[in-house]
LODREN-991767 format. One record per residue (C-alpha): residue in one letter; x, y, z. Coordinates in steps of 0.2 Angstrom, whole numbers, padded with zeros to 4 digits, always signed. Layout:
AXYZ/...
END
This chain:
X+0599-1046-0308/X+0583-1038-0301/X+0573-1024-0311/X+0568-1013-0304/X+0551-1008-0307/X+0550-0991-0314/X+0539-0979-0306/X+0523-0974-0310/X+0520-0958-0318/X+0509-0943-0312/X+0499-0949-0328/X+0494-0964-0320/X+0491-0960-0302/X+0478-0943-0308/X+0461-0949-0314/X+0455-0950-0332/X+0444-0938-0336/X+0427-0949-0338/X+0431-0954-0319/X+0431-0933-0313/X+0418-0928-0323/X+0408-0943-0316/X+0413-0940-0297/X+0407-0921-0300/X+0391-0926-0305/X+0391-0938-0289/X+0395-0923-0278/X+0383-0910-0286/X+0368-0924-0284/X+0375-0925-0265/X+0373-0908-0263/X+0356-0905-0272/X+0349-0918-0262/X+0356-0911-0246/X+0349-0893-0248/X+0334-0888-0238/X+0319-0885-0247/X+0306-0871-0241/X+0291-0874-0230/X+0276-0872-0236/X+0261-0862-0224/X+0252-0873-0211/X+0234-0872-0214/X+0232-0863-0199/X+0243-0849-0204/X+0231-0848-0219/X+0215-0849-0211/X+0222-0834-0199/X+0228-0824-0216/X+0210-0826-0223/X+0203-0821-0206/X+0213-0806-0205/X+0207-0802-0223/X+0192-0804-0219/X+0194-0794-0203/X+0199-0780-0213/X+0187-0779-0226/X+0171-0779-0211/X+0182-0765-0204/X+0183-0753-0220/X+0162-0759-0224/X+0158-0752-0207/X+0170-0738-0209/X+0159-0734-0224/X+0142-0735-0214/X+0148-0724-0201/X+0148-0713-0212/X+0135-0717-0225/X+0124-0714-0207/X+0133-0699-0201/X+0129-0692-0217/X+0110-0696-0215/X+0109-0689-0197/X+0114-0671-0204/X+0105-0669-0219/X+0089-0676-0210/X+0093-0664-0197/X+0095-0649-0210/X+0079-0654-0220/X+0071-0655-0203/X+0075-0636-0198/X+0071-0629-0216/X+0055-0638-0215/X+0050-0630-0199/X+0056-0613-0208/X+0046-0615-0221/X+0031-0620-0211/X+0034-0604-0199/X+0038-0593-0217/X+0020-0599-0223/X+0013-0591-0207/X+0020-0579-0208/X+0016-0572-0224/X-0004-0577-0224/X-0002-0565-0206/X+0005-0552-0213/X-0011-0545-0223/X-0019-0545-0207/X-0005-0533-0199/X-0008-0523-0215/X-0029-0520-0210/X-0024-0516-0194/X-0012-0503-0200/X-0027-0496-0210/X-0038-0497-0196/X-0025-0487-0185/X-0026-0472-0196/X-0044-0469-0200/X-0050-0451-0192/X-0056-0457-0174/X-0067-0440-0176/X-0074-0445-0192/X-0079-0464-0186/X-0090-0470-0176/X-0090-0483-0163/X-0098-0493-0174/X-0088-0493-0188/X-0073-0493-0178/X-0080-0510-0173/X-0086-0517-0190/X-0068-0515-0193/X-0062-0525-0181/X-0074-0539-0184/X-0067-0541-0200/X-0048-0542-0195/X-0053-0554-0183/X-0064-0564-0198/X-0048-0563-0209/X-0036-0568-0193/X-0046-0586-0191/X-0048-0586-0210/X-0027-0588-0211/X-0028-0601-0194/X-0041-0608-0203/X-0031-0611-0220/X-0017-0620-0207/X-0030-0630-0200/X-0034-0622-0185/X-0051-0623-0179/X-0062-0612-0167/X-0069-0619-0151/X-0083-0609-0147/X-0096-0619-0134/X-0114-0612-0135/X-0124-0613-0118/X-0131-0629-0116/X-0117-0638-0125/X-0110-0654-0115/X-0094-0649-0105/X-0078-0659-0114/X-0063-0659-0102/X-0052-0659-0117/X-0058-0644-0126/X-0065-0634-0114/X-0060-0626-0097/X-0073-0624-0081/X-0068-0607-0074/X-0082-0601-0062/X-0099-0609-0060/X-0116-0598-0063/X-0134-0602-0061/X-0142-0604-0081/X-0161-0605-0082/X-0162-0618-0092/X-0148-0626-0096/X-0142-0642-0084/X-0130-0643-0071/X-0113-0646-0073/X-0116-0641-0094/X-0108-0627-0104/X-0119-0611-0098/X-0107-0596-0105/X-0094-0594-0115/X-0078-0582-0109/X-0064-0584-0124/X-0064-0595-0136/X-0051-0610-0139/X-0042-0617-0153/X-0036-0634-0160/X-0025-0639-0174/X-0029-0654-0183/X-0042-0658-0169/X-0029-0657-0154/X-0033-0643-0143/X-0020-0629-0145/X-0031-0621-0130/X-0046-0625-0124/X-0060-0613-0122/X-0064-0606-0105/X-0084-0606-0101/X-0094-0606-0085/X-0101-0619-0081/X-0122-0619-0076/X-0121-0623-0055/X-0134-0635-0050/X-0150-0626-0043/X-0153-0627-0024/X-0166-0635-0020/X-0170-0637-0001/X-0182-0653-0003/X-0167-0662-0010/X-0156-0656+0004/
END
């Protein structure tokens, strides 16, 4: 008679255990090597990251200059205006002993003074006036007949005949001028000597 063969048990159709541990490690190594990996930047997205940096650090620099120069522009201006107080200040004061002669002069007895005293008086304010001008460097220009004619200093307001002195030359003066540092402030007005007539010549 045929045997029959007996079956095979559950034992034998699962897989031994070195076999499974062995297929997992297969599948794990499947999947590691099927998982992307993360790109690494282009060199052009660097260079525009270090240019972007870089724009950003000039931006905040000329962010500082601005107002490094803003700065400068108002405390230039401010030292500017209290220079030009100070210089008016210094003025000021030197003038203000002359104010005080001419307050002394103003309350001398006219019945007790003469004319010529009255004048003495003011010859001396007007000495101490162009003493202070003088001290701020201001000069007096004060052409004597005869002098040479100087456009820059002096002003030709009316022509007069002047024995002795040549045409066209300084022949009186009418007020004085003034000059600061040698520029003319003012120039003096004189008369000028008017050539003679002379009929031979005409």
């Amino acid at each position: 008679m045929w045997k029959k063969d007996k079956p095979k048990t559950d034992a034998a159709q699962a897989p031994q255990p070195d076999d499974a541990a062995a297929a997992g490690v297969a599948g794990a190594a499947g999947e590691a090597e099927v998982e992307p990996k993360p790109d690494s930047p282009s060199p052009a997205d660097a260079r525009l990251a270090e240019t972007e940096q870089q724009l950003g650090e000039m931006t905040l620099r000329w962010q500082r200059a601005m107002a490094d120069f803003q700065n400068y522009q108002r405390r230039a201006l401010e030292n500017e205006r209290e220079a030009r107080r100070q210089a008016i200040a210094s003025v000021v004061r030197d003038l203000l002993g002359v104010l005080d002669n001419f307050g002394l002069a103003l309350n001398v007895d006219a019945e007790k003074s003469s004319a010529r005293q009255v004048l003495s008086g003011v010859t001396a304010i007007r000495d101490m006036m162009r003493q202070v001008l003088a001290g701020h460097g201001v000069a007096v220009i004060e052409p004597g007949p005869g002098d040479e004619f100087d456009p820059l200093r002096h002003e030709a307001v009316l022509q007069i005949p002047a024995a002795g002195v040549e045409p066209g030359r300084v022949a009186q003066l009418l007020t004085a001028g003034y000059a600061l540092e040698g520029r003319t402030l003012r120039p003096a007005k004189v008369a000028v000597a008017k050539p003679s007539d002379d009929p031979a010549g005409a």
